[in-house]
C-alpha positions in Angstrom: 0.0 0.0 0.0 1.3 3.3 -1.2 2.2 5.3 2.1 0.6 9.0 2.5 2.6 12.1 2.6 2.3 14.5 5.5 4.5 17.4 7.1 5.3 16.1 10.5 4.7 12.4 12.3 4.9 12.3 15.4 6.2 9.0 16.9 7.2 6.5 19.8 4.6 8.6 21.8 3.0 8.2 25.3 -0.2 9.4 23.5 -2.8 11.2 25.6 -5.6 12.1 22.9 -8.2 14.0 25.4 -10.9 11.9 23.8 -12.8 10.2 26.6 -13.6 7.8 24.4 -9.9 6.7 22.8 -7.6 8.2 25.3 -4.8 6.4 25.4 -2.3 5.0 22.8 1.2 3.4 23.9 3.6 3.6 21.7 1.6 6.3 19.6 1.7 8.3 16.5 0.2 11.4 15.0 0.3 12.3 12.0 -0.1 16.1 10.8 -0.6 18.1 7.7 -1.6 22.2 7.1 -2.0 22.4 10.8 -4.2 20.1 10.8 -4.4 16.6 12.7 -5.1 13.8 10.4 -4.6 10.9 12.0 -4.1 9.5 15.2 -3.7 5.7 17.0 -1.0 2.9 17.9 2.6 4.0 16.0 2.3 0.6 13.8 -0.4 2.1 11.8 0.8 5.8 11.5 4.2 4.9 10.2 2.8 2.0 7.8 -0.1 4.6 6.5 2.3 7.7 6.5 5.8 9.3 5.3 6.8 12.6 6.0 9.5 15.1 5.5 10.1 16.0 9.2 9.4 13.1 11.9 9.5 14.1 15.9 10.6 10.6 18.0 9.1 11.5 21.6 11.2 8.7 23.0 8.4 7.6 25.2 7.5 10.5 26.7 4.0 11.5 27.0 2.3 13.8 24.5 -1.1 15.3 24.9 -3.2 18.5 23.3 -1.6 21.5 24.5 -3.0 22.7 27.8 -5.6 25.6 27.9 -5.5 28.5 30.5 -9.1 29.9 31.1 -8.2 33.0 33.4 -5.2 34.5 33.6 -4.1 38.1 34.0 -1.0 38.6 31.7 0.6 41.7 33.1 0.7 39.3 36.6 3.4 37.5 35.1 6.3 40.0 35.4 5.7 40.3 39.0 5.7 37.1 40.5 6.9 36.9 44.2 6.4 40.6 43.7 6.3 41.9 47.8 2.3 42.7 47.4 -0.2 40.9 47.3 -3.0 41.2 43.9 -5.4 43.0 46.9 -2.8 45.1 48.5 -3.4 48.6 49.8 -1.9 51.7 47.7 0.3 52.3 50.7 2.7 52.8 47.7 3.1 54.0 44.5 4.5 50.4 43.0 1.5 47.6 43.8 -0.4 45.3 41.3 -3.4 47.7 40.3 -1.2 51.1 39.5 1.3 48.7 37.5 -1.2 47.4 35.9 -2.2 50.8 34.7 0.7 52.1 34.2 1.6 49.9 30.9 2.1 51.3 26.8 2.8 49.4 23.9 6.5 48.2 24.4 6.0 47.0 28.2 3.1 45.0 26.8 4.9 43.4 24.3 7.8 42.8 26.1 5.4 40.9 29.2 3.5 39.3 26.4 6.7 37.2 24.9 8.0 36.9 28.2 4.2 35.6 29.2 3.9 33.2 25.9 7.5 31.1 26.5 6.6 31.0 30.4 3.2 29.1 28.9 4.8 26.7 26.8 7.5 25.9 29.0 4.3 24.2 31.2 2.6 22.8 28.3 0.1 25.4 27.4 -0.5 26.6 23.6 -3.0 29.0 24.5 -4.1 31.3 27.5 -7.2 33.4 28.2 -6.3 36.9 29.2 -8.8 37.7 31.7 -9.9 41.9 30.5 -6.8 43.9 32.2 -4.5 44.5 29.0 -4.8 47.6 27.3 -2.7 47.5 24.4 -4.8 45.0 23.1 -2.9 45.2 19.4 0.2 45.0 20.8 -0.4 42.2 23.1 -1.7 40.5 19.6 0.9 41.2 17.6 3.8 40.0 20.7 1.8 36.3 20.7 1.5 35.9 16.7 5.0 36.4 16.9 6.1 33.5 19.9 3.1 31.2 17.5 1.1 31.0 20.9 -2.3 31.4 20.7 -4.1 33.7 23.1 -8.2 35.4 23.3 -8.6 39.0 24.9 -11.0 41.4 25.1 -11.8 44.6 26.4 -9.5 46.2 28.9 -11.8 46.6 32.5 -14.8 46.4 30.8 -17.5 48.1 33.2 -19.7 51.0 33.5 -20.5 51.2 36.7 -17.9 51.6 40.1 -20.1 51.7 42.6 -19.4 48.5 44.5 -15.9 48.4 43.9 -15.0 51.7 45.2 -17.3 50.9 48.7 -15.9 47.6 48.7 -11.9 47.4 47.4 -11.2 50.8 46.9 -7.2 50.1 46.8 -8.0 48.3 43.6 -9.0 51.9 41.9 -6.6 53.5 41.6 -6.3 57.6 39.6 -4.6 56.0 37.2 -6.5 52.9 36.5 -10.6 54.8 36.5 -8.6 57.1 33.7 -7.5 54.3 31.3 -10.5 52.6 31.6 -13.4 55.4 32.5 -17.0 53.4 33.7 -18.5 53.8 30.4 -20.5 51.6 28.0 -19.6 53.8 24.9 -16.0 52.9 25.3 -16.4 49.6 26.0 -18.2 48.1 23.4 -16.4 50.2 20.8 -13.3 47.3 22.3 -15.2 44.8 21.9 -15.7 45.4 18.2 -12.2 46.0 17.7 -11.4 42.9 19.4 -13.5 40.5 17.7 -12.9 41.7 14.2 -10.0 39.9 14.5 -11.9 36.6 14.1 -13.2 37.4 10.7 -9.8 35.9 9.7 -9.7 32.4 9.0 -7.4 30.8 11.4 -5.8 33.9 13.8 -3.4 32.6 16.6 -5.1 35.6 19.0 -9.2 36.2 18.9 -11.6 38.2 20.6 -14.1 38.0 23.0 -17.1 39.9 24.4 -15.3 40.2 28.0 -17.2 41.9 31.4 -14.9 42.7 34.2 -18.3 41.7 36.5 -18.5 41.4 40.2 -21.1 43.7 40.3 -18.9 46.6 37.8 -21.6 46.6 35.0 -25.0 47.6 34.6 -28.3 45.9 33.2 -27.9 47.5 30.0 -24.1 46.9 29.3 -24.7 43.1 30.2 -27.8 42.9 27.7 -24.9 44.5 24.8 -22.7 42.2 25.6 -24.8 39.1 25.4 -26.1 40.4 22.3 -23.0 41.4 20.6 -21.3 37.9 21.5 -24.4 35.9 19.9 -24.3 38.1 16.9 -20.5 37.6 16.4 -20.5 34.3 17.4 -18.0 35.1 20.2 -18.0 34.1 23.5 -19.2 36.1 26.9 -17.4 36.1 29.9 -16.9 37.5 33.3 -15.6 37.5 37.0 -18.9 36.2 38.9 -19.1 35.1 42.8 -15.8 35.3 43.6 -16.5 36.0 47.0 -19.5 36.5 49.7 -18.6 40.1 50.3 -19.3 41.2 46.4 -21.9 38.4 46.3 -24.0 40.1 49.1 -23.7 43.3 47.8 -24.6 42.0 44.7 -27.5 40.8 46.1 -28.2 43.8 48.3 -27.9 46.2 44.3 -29.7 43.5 42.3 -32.0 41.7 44.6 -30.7 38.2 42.9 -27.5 36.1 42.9 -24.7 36.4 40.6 -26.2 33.6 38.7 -29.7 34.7 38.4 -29.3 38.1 37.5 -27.3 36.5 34.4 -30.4 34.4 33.8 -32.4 37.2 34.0 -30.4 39.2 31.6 -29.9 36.3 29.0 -26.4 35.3 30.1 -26.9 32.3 31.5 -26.3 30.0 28.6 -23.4 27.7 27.2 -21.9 30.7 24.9 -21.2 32.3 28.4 -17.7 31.3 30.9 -18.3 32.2 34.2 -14.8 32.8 36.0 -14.1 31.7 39.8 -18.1 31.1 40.8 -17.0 29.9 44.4 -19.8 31.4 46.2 -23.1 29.9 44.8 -26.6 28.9 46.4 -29.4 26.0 45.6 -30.9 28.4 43.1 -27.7 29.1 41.7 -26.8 25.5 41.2 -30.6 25.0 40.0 -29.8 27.2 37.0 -26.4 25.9 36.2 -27.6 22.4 35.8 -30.5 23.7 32.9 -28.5 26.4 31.5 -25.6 25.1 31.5 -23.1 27.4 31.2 -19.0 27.3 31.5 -17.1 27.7 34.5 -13.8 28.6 34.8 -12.8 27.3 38.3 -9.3 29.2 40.4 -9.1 26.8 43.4 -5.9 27.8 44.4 -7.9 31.5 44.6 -10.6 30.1 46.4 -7.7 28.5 49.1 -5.5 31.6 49.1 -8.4 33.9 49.6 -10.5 31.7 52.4 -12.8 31.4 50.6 -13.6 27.7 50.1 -13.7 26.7 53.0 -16.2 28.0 54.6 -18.1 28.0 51.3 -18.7 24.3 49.6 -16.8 23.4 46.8 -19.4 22.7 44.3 -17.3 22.4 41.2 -16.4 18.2 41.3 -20.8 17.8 41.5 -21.6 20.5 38.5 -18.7 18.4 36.3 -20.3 14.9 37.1 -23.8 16.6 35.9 -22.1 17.7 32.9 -21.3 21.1 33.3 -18.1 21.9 31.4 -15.6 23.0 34.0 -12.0 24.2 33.0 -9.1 25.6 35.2 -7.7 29.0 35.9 -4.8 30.2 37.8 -6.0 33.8 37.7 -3.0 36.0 39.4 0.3 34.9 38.6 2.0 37.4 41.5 1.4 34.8 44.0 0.3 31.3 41.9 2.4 29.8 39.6 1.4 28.7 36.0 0.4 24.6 36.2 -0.9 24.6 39.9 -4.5 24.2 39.2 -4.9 21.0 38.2 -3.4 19.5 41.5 -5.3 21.9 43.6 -8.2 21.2 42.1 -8.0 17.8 43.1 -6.9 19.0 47.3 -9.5 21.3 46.8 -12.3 18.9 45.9 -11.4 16.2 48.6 -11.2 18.1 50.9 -14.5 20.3 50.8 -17.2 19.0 48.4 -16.8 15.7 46.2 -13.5 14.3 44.8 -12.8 14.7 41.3 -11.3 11.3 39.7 -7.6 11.7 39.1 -8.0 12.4 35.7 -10.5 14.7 35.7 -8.3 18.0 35.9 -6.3 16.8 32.3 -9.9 16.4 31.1 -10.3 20.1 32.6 -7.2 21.6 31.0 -8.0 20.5 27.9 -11.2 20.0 26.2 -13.2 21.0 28.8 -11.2 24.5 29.0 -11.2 24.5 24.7 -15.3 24.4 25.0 -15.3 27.3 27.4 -13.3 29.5 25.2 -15.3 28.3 22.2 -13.3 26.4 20.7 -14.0 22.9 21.2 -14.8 22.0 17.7 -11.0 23.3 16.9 -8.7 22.8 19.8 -8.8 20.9 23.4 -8.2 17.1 22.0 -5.7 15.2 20.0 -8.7 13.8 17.1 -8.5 13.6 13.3 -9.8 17.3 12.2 -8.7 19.5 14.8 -5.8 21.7 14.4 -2.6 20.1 15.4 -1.7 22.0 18.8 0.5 19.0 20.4 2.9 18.7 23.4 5.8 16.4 23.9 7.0 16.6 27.6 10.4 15.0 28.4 11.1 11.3 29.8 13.6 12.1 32.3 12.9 9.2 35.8 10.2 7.4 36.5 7.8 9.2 37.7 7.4 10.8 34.3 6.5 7.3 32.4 2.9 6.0 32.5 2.3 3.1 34.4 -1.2 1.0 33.3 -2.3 4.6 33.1 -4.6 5.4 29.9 -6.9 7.9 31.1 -4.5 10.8 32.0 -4.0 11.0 35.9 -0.3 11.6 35.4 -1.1 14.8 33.6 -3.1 16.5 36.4 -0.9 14.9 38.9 1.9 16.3 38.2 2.2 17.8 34.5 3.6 21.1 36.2 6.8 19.6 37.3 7.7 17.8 34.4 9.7 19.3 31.6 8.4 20.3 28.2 10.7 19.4 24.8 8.7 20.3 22.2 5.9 22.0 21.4 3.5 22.3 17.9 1.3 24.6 17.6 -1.0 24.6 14.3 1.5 22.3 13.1 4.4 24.0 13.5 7.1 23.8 15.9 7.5 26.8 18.2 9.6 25.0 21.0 12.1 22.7 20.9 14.3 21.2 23.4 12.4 23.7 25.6 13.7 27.0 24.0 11.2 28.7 21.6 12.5 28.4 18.1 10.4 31.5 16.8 12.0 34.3 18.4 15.4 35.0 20.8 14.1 33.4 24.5 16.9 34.6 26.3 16.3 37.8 24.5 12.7 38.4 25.7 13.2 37.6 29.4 15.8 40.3 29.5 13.5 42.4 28.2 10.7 41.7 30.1 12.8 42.3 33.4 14.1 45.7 31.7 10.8 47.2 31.2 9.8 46.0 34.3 12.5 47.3 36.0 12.3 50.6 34.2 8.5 50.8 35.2 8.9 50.4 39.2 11.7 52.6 38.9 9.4 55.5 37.0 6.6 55.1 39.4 8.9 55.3 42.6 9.6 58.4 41.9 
């Protein structure tokens, strides 16, 4: 039989797929061609079916879909161990909220790059910035650049302050409330700009129709952006429930819960990703179940923050009922990048049901590509979707698969173990760990530069 031409086989995999319902194939092979995945399944078959010009031997190592990040706030990741915390007083010039303010084109790009090789490095190909860039264009251009995909939105999209400035005023900065004034006009005008840039066919950044939420945004604005993201086929998102203080006042502004004023507005549906959601009530959980909307879960938030406990973790009960649940990490100042998954499972033992060991791969993947809107695309290793593959390295034992074909290595422990290569759309954008597509060592040093050079202009 006359063998197939493709661009890249991958071979002499540990093969996680994603797919529930063929997970697992040991050795494995994948076969790839104009970005696309078009075949997967035991290595004998690949190489006997396929020939190709460039061939990737994983050695035995495990590959899976790349990892999805469902909330994360991208300027966070300069400032890491930074000595204040994401909800620190403005007792100084230099803390999270007037840095984040305080960005322009270059510092953007520069975090963005720095941001993109910190992601692969831990096995994700694309990330979710959660509504706080605003050099949106140069954030896009920075990603296209590393290959890494990426969705934002609307910098601090809101229109009303109200509850913030009673409740966390040392998150509202001057300087923040005059990048990003409390009004709708400016707001949706974003939005527009940022989803145009899905007209193209396959962009490595889109858009989304992003609400900053926890009680920031009136009737009106929420009933725009639900429209808007139906009309543009883009997804609606925003902070909900994070914690009982907002969710009271919420309550106390509204006269419903987070999750049935979304209801009641038309949000509550499964175009819409709710992020954190730790604070919820019968009615709440009532809706969830028939509506059926994404959550975007932070448990190392809900831990750091005290916030679950007291408050039940509800998340491992709405995912056996077959809400689609994905992971965040949310703040990078004070979480690092791959912690989720294993909280996630701490988390759920300890305070509501267990998830099955698996279940956070499941989470990080498809689960997380379905709450960005892009399950039909990305989020599994299957014949059709584009070719957005991780090869991790094989390096002792506790790194190879033992009778393990549903994935619980890779939410066990898929943060500690080292990433080798990298395809994203079907080409290669880190190998042996180092991006190929731009100078790594180059971008951290810039990263640190303009960070440096930032502190150092608002100490003054």
């Amino acid at each position: 039989m006359q063998k197939k031409t493709v661009d890249t086989l991958v071979v002499n995999g540990d093969v996680f797929t994603g797919d529930r319902d063929q997970p697992h194939y040991r050795p494995g092979a994948i076969a790839i061609k104009d970005g696309f995945i078009v075949d997967v399944g035991p290595e004998s078959e690949i190489s006997s079916s396929y020939e190709s010009a460039q061939k990737i031997d994983a050695r035995g190592a495990l590959v899976h879909p790349g990892f999805i990040e469902t909330h994360l706030h991208m300027t966070a990741m300069a400032y890491h161990g930074a000595p204040f915390s994401p909800q620190s007083t403005a007792a100084t010039k230099v803390n999270y909220s007037t840095l984040k303010s305080a960005t322009n084109p270059t510092i953007t790009a520069a975090y963005t790059a720095a941001a993109a090789c910190s992601m692969l490095q831990r096995g994700f190909t694309l990330f979710f910035e959660a509504g706080t860039v605003f050099e949106t264009d140069a954030f896009a251009e920075s990603m296209t650049k590393c290959g890494v995909r990426a969705m934002v939105s609307a910098p601090f999209a809101w229109d009303d302050l109200s509850t913030y400035e009673e409740l966390w005023p040392h998150m509202m900065p001057d300087g923040l409330k005059k990048r990003a004034p409390a009004e709708a006009r400016r707001v949706i005008d974003q939005w527009k700009h940022e989803i145009a840039r899905n007209k193209d066919e396959n962009p490595l950044v889109r858009g989304y129709v992003g609400l900053y939420g926890e009680a920031t945004a009136t009737d009106e604005l929420t009933r725009e952006a639900v429209k808007l993201a139906a009309e543009s086929k883009a997804i609606f998102w925003q902070h909900q429930s994070f914690n009982a203080e907002f969710d009271i006042e919420e309550k106390k502004k509204w006269g419903d819960t987070g999750a049935v004023r979304m209801d009641r507005l038309g949000a509550l549906n499964p175009n819409t990703t709710l992020a954190h959601m730790n604070v919820l009530y019968e009615k709440d959980i009532e809706l969830i179940l028939l509506k059926r909307p994404g959550l975007s879960w932070c448990p190392n938030n809900a831990l750091s923050y005290r916030i679950t406990p007291p408050n039940k973790c509800w998340f491992p009960f709405l995912y056996r009922n077959g809400v689609s649940v994905s992971l965040g990490v949310d703040t990078t100042v004070v979480h690092p990048i791959g912690i989720a998954g294993l909280l996630s499972l701490y988390l759920s033992a300890s305070f509501g049901e267990r998830l099955n060991d698996a279940d956070p791969f499941y989470m990080q993947t498809i689960d997380a590509a379905n709450n960005v809107g892009l399950g039909d695309r990305l989020g599994s290793l299957t014949v059709g979707k584009r070719a957005d593959v991780v090869i991790r390295e094989a390096r002792d034992i506790t790194h190879l698969s033992w009778r393990d074909d549903t994935g619980i290595l890779l939410s066990l422990s898929s943060s500690m173990i080292p990433v080798d290569t990298v395809i994203i759309d079907g080409r290669i954008v880190m190998e042996k760990g180092r991006l190929t597509t731009m100078d790594q060592d180059a971008i951290v040093a810039e990263a640190v530069r303009q960070r440096d050079l930032l502190a150092a202009s608002l100490s003054t």
